[in-house]
Every structure is written in structure tokens, then in C-alpha cells.
C-alpha positions as CSV (number, residue, x, y, z in Angstrom):
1,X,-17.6,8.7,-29.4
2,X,-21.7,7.9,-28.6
3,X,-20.0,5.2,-25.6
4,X,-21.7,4.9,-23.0
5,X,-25.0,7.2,-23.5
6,X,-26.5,5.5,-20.0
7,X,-29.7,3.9,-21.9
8,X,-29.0,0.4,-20.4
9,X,-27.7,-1.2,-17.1
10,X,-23.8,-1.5,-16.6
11,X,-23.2,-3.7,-20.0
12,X,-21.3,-7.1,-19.5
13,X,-18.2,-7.2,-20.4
14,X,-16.7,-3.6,-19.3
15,X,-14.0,-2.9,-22.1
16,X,-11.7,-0.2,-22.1
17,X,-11.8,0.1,-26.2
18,X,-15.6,0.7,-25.6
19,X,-14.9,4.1,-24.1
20,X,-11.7,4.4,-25.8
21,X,-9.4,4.0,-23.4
22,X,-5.7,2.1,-25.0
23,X,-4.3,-1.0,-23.1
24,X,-1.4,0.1,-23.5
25,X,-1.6,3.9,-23.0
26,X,-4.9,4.1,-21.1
27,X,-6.2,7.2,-21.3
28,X,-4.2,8.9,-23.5
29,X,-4.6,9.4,-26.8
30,X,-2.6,6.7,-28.4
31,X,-0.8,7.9,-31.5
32,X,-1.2,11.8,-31.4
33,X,-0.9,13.6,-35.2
34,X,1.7,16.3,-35.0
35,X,0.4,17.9,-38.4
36,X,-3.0,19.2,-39.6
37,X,-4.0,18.8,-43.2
38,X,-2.7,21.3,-45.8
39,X,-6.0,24.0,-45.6
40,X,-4.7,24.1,-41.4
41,X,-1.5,25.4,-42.6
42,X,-2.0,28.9,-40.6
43,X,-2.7,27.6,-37.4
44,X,0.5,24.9,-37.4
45,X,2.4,28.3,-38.0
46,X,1.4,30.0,-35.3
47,X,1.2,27.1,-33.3
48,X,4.6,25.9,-33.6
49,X,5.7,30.0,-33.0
50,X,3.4,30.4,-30.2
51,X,6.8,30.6,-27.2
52,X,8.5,33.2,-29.8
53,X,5.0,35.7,-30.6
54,X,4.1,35.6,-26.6
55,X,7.9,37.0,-26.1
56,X,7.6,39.6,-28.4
57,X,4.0,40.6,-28.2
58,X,3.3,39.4,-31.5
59,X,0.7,36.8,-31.3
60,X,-2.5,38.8,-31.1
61,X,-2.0,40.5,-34.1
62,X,-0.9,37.4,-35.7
63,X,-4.0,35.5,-34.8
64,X,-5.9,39.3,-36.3
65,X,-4.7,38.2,-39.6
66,X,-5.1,34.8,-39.5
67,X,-7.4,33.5,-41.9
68,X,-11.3,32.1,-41.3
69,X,-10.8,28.2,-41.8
70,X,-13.7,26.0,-41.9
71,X,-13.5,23.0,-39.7
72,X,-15.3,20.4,-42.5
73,X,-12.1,19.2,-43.4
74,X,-11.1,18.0,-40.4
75,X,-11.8,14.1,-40.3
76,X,-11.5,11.3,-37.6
77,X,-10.7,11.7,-33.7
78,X,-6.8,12.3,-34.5
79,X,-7.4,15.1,-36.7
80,X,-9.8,16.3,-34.6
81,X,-7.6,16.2,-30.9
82,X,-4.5,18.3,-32.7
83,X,-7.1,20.9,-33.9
84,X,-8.7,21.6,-30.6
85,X,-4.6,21.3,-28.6
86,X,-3.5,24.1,-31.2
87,X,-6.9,26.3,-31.1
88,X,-6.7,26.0,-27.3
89,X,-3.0,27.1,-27.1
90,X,-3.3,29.7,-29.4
91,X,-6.1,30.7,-27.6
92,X,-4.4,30.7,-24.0
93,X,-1.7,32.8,-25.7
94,X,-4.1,35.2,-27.1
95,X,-5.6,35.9,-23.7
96,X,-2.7,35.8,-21.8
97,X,0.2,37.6,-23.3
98,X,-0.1,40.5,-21.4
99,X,-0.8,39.1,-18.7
100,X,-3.2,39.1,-15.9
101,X,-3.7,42.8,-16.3
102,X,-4.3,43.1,-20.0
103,X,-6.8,40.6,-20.6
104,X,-9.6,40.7,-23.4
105,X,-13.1,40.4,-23.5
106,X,-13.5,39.1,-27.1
107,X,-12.3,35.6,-28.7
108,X,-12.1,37.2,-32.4
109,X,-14.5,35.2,-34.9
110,X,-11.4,33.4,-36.9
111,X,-10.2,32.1,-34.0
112,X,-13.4,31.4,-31.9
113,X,-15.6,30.1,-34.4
114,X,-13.5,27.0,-35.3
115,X,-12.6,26.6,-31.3
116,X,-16.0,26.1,-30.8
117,X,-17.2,23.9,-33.5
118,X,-14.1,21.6,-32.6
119,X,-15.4,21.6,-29.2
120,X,-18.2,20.4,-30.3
121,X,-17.6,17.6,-32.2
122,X,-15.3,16.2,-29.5
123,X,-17.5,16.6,-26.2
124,X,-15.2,19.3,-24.4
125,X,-14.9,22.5,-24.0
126,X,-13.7,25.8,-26.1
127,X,-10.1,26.1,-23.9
128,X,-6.9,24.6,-22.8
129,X,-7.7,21.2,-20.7
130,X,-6.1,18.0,-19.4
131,X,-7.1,16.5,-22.5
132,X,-5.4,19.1,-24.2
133,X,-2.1,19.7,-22.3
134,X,-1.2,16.6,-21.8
135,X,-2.9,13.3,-23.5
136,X,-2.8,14.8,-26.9
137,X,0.4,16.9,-26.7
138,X,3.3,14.2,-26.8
139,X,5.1,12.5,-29.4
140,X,8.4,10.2,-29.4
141,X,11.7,12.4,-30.1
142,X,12.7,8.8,-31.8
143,X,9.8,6.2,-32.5
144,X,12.4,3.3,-33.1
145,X,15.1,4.3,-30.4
146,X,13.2,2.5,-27.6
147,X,10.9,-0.2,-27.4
148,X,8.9,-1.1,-24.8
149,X,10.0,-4.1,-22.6
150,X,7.3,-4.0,-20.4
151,X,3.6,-1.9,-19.5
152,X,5.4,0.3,-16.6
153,X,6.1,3.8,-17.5
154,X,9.5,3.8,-17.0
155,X,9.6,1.1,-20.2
156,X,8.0,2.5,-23.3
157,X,8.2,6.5,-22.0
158,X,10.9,8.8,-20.5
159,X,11.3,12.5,-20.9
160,X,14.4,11.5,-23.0
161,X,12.4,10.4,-25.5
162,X,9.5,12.8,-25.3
163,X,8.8,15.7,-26.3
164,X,5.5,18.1,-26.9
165,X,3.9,18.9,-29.9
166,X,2.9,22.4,-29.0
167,X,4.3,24.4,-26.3
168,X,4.0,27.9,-24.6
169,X,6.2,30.0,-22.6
170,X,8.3,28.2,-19.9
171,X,11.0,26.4,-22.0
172,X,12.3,23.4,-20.6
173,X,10.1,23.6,-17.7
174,X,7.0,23.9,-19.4
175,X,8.1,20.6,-21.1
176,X,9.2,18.9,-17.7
177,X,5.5,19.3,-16.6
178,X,3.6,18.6,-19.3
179,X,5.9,15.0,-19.7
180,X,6.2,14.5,-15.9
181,X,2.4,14.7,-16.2
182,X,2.1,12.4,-18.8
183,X,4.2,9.7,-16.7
184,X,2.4,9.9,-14.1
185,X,-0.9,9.0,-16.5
186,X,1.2,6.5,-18.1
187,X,1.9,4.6,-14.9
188,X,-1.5,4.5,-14.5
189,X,-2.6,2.0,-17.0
190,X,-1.7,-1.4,-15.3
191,X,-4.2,0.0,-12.5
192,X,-6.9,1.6,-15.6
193,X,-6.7,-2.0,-16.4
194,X,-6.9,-3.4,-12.5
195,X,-10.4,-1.9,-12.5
196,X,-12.0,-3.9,-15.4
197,X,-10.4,-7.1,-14.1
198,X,-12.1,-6.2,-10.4
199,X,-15.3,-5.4,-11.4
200,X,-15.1,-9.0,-13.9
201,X,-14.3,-10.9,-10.8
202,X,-17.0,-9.5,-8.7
203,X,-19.4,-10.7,-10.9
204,X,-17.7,-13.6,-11.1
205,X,-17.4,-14.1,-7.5
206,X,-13.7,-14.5,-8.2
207,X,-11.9,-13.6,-5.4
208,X,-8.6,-14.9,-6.1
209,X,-8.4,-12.8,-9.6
210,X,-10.3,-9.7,-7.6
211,X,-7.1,-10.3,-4.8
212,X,-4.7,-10.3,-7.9
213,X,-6.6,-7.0,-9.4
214,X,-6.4,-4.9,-5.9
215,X,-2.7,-5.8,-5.7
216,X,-2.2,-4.5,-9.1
217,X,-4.2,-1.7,-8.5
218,X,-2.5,-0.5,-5.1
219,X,1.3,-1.4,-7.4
220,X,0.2,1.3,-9.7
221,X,-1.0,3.6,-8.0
222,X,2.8,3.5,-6.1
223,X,4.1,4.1,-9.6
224,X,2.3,7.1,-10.0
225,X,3.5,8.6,-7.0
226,X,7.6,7.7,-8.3
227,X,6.2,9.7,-11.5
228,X,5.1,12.3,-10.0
229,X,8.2,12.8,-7.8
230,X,10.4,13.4,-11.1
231,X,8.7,16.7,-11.0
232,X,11.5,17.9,-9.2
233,X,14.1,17.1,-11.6
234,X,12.3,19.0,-14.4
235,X,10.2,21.9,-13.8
236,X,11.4,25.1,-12.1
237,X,9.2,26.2,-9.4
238,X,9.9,30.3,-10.2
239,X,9.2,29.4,-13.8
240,X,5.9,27.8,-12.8
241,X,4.6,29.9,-11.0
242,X,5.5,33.1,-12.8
243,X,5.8,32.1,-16.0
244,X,3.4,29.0,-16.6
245,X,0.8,29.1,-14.3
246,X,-1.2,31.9,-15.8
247,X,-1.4,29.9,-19.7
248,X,-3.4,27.1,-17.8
249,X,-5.8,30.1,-15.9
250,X,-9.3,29.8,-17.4
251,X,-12.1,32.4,-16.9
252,X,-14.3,31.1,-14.4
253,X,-14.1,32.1,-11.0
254,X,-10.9,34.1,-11.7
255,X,-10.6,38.1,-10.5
256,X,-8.5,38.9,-13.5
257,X,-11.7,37.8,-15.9
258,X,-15.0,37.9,-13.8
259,X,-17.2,38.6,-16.6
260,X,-15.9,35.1,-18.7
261,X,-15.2,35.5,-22.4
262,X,-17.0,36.6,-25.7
263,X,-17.0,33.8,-28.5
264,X,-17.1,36.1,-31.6
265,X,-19.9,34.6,-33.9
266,X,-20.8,31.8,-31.6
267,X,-22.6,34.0,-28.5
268,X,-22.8,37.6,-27.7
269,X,-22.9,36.6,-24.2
270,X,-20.1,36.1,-22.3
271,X,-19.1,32.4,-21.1
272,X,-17.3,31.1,-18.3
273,X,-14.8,28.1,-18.2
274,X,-12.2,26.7,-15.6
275,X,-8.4,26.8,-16.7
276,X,-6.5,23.3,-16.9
277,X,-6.7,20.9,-13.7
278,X,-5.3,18.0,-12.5
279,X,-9.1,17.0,-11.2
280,X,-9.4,17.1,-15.3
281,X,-7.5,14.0,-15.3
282,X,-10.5,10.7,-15.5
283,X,-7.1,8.6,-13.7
284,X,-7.9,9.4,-10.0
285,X,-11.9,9.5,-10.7
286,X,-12.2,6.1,-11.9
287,X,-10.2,4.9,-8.9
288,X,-12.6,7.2,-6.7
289,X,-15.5,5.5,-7.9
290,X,-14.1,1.7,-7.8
291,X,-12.6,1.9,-4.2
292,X,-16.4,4.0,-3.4
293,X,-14.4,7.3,-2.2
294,X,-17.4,9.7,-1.0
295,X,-15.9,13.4,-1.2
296,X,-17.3,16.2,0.6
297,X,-20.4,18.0,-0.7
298,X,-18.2,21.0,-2.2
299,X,-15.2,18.9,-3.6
300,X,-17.9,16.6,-5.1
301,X,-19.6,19.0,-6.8
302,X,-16.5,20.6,-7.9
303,X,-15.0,17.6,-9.4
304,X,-18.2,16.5,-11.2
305,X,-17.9,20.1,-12.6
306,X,-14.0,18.9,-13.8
307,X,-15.3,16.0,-15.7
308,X,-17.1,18.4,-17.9
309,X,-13.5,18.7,-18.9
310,X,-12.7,14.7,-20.0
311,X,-12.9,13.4,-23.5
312,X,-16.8,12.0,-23.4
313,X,-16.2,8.3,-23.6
314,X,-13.7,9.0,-20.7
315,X,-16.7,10.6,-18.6
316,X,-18.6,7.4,-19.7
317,X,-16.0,5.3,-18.6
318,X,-15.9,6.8,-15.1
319,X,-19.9,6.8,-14.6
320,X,-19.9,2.9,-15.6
321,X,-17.8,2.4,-12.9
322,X,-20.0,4.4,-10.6
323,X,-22.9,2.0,-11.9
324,X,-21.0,-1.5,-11.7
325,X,-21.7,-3.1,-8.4
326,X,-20.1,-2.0,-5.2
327,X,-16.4,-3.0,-4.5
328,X,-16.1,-2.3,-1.3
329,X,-19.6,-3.6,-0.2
330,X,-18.4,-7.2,-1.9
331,X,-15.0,-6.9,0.2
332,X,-16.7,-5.9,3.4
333,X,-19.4,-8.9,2.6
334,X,-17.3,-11.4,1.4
335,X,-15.4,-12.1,5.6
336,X,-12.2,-12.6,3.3
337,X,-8.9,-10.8,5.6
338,X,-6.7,-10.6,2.5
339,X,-9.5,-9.0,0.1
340,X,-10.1,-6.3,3.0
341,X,-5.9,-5.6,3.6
342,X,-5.5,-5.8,-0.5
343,X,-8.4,-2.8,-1.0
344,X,-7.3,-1.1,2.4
345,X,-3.2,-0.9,0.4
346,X,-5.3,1.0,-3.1
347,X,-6.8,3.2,-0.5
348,X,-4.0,4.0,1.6
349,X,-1.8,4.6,-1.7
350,X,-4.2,6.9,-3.3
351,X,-4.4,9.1,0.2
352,X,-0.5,8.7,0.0
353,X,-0.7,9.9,-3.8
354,X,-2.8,13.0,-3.0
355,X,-0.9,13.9,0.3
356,X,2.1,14.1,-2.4
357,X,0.1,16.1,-4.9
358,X,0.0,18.7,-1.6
359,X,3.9,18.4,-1.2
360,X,4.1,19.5,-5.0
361,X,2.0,22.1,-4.6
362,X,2.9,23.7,-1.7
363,X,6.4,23.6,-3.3
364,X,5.4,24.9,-6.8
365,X,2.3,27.6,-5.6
366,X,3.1,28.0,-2.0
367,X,6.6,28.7,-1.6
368,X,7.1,29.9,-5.1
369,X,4.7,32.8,-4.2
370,X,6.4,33.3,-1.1
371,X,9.6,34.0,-3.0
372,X,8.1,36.2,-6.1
373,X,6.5,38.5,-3.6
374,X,10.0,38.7,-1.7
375,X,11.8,39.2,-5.0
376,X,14.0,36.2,-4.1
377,X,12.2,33.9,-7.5
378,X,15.4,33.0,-9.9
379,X,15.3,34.4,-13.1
380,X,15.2,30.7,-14.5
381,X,14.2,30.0,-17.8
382,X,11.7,32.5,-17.9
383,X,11.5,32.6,-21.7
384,X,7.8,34.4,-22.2
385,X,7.1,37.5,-19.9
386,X,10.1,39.5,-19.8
387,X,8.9,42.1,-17.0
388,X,8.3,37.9,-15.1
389,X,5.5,39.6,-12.9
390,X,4.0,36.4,-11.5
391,X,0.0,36.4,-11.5
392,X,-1.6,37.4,-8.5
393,X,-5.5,37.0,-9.3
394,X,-5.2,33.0,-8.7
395,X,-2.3,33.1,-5.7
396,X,-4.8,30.7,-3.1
397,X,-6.8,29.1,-6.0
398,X,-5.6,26.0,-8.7
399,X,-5.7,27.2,-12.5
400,X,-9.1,25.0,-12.3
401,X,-10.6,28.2,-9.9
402,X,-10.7,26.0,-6.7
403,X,-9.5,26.8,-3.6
404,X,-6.5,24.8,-3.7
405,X,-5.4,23.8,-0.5
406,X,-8.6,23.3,1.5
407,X,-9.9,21.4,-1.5
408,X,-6.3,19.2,-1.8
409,X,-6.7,18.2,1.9
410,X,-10.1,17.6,1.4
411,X,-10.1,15.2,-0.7
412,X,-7.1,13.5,0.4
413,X,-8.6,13.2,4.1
414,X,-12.1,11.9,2.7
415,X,-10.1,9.4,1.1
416,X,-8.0,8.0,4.1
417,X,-12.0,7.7,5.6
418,X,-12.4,5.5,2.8
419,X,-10.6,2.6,4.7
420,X,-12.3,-0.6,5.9
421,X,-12.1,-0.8,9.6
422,X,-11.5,-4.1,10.8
């Protein structure tokens, strides 16, 4: 996990395995564990009980008498990625059960000691993330009932054959968006991929393979955006917004904690840290940085923040890119019309992609608040808070603490500017 440490110039070749990143599953984790050793036994139970002890109130004083586990028996970067996805659920649980308005101050020892320590060792942070959620949360229902045919995400995935590993409140919903998620990463890979090819053929002075690589960068991105649109079929927006939403908050910029969180036995000062985000996901900033996307000075700052939130070698992965030579000054330079129309198609499909992401959210944030407040939100699914108050303290920010819409649009306009003008 030392990838990438930034002591020498952009190494020759770039290889995804350096930073580990799958060919075939790009930047999520591979083969996830669904079980801890034996000595982890009383965290899988709660884990796996976490929907059922929210319901009923009965988590926090589960996790009171949970026992104080050392974390030297966890070994290798499998063992590792379940322990952190079921210390931050239980965590997000423990915060969050009653809601917005009866949050804690404290992260008790037996819980935030271990959090930390796995935190550590893997290069993120002590609560719920991207990584988390979704790249270490999935296994197949039926590992031999479908093989992949080819490297699109339709192939080797679907939400048939998916499920998660852990879950929280929000039943069948919470499941639709944590898989719908994953798709969307998984349709990424040909274009994860694309970017090691491009930055091989500038160096190469390849332009026919470069060509090839933009194409197959623009195709994916295009299959993201058909992932994304299964969101529709799978998540209910009353159930996100009143039921979900508030599992993913973290404790930085958020009303409903302003003071951050007390890590019992690791600081007896309070810490602050953003709640799960899709600017967590390395996907969009690895395109950002091939295609030479300049933000604005607050979304920049904000997403660099986010990728505090990435596995490290992913974060390496993403600042090689921003080190290899420039894409878009070799286009521009090169006088080649189809290299110029090939990169302007990746541009024009990530501001397509993000001008979808707003679609989604004005859907699942926007209108679903609309509804709560006017007491018209369907009762759903809403297996987890029975009194189904939705949050209020984050209604205009993401779960990450930014300011959602302003920053959506941001980024998606700075993008569109990102075009090369004939």
C-alpha cells in the first residue's frame, strides 16, 4: 500500500496493479471477505443485526457490551477492508439511531479504539466512506450462476446477482443504491483502463492507439451514465431521503454535530470528518485529471479534501495522472481533427454524466424534501426510524457537508469549459 509515495518522476510504465487498481474490477476491491476471523465474532453479530438493533433501539447498548478486540489479528488488505466496512457501519448506527436530534459526543473505547487503528493501517479515515459503502460491500448472491462474457457492467454484475455484505436501515432501497453505485464504478473500468493506454501512447507519440483510447474512454463514460439511470428502478426517493440519507451524514460541517466526535482512548479532543460522498469516488477524479478539468477554487479545494477519503494507492493513482504529461496540451499540439473531436466526446460525456448526477439529485434530495415537509413522502420501505422524521440539519448540503447544488453545477459547468475550441 506504500504505491506511489511521489519520490520520483511519473514512473514508466503506469500500471493499474501498482496502485491496486483490478483490470477487471477497477477500483473496487476485487474479491471482498464476507467473514472476519473467529476472535471478530462480536462485531459480525452486530454487523449482520445492524437494520434489526437500529429499529428497535437496541444497538447502542449492544455495542456498550461489546467486547475490547485487538486489531493484531487482523492480516492482509481483505481482512483489513471488512474490519473497517463493519466498524464504520456499526459506527454510523451508533451515532445515528436516534436520529439527527439525539446524537452523541463520545465514540465508546471498544468501539473507537479498533476503528481507529484500522483506519490507520489502511490510509482512510475512522467513518463510513465510498470505499466503505460501496467497493468493499458487495458479494455475488451465486458466484458460479453467471459468468462474465465480456468487461461491460452489464456482463459480469447485475443487482440480481448482488447483494451487500452489511447493510443499514432502508431495506431494499438501501441495497438498490449501494449496487446501482457499484455499476456505475463497474462500468467504469474499460475507461480506468483508457487512461493508462492514453498516457502510453502520448509518450509514445501514438496517435492512432491514443484515438482508440479517447473513444474507449468517452464509450465508458456513456455506460456510466446507463448505470446510473437504473437508480430509478431501485431506490425509493422517500426512503432515501428520510430513511438513508442521515447513515452516510458525517460530522463535519453538519448543524446536528458542530463540535465533531470524541474517539474514546484515541483523543480527548473532538474530531471532524465528512459523511460518505460521491466526490469519494477516485472514478471521476482520474478522468478530471487526464482530460485537464480545472474546477473552481472552492470545488477544488473541496474535492482534494474528498480524496482524503480514497484507499491511498487510489489517491496515488489519481496524483500520477496529474503528473503524467498533459493530454489535452498533446491534442491541441498535435493539429490532428479526429484526436481533438475524440477528447472533446470524453469531455462532453463526463459534463453529460454530472448534469445526470444533478437530475438524480434533485429527484432524490430536492423533491423528496419537498414531499417530507408537505407530509406527502410514501411510507415506503422505511424499515429503521419508525417515527420516519427525515433529517433536516443537511436539507441544502450532500452527506459529504458541501453545498450540493451550487457545487454539482459547478463542477459540471467547469467541465463543459474544458472543451477544445476549434
Amino acid at each position: 500500500m506504500e504505491a506511489g509515495d511521489g519520490a520520483e518522476e511519473t514512473p514508466l510504465p503506469l500500471v493499474l496493479s501498482r496502485f491496486q487498481v483490478s483490470e477487471e474490477y477497477g477500483f473496487l476491491l476485487p474479491h471482498p471477505l464476507t467473514e472476519l476471523p473467529a476472535p471478530y465474532g462480536p462485531w459480525m453479530e452486530i454487523a449482520h443485526d445492524l437494520p434489526q438493533l437500529i429499529a428497535s433501539r437496541r444497538l447502542r447498548s449492544q455495542v456498550h457490551q461489546m467486547p475490547q478486540l485487538s486489531t493484531r489479528h487482523l492480516q492482509g488488505r481483505e481482512e483489513l477492508h471488512l474490519a473497517h466496512l463493519v466498524l464504520s457501519f456499526i459506527t454510523m448506527g451508533y451515532l445515528w439511531q436516534e436520529g439527527e436530534e439525539g446524537t452523541l459526543k463520545v465514540l465508546p473505547r471498544n468501539l473507537a479504539v479498533p476503528f481507529w487503528e484500522v483506519s490507520q493501517a489502511l490510509g482512510l479515515p475512522p467513518i463510513l466512506s465510498h470505499a466503505d459503502f460501496v467497493l468493499a460491500n458487495w458479494r455475488r448472491k451465486n458466484p458460479n450462476g453467471e459468468h462474465p462474457r465480456n468487461s461491460r457492467a452489464r456482463g459480469p454484475c447485475s443487482c440480481r446477482n448482488l447483494d451487500t455484505i452489511i447493510s443499514l436501515p432502508g431495506g431494499e432501497s438501501l441495497r438498490g443504491f449501494i449496487l446501482v453505485t457499484l455499476l456505475v464504478e463497474k462500468a467504469a473500468v474499460p475507461g480506468i483502463k483508457a487512461i493508462v493506454q492514453a498516457t502510453h501512447a502520448i509518450l509514445q507519440q501514438d496517435q492512432e492507439t491514443l484515438h482508440k483510447a479517447l473513444q474507449e474512454l468517452a464509450e465508458a463514460i456513456g455506460d456510466m451514465n446507463e448505470a446510473l439511470k437504473r437508480m430509478h428502478d431501485h431506490v425509493d426517493p422517500a426512503v432515501f431521503y428520510a430513511v438513508i440519507r442521515i447513515f452516510l451524514s458525517g460530522w463535519k460541517d453538519n448543524p446536528a454535530m458542530p463540535h465533531g466526535l470524541i474517539y474514546e482512548g484515541v483523543s480527548d479532543e473532538p474530531m471532524a470528518y465528512s459523511g460518505g460522498s460521491a466526490a469519494q469516488s477516485t472514478v471521476l477524479h482520474a478522468f478530471d485529471e487526464l482530460l485537464g478539468i480545472r474546477h473552481s477554487q472552492e470545488s477544488t479545494a473541496f474535492l482534494h479534501r474528498m480524496r482524503d477519503y480514497m484507499p491511498r494507492p487510489h489517491r496515488a493513482f489519481v496524483e500520477e495522472i496529474h503528473r503524467a504529461p498533459s493530454l489535452k496540451q498533446h491534442v491541441c499540439s498535435s493539429g490532428d481533427p479526429r484526436l481533438r473531436v475524440a477528447f472533446n466526446r470524453c469531455v462532453s460525456a463526463l459534463a453529460d454524466f454530472r448534469s445526470y448526477h444533478i437530475t438524480i439529485v434533485t429527484k432524490y434530495i430536492t423533491i423528496a424534501a419537498a414531499k417530507a415537509k408537505a407530509g406527502q413522502a410514501e411510507d415506503g420501505d422505511r424499515a429503521g426510524l419508525s417515527a420516519g422524521k427525515p433529517p433536516a440539519a443537511l436539507e441544502a448540503k450532500g452527506t459529504g457537508g458541501s453545498h450540493i447544488f451550487s457545487f454539482l453545477k459547478s463542477v459540471r459547468d467547469s467541465t463543459r469549459e474544458g472543451m477544445i475550441r476549434a
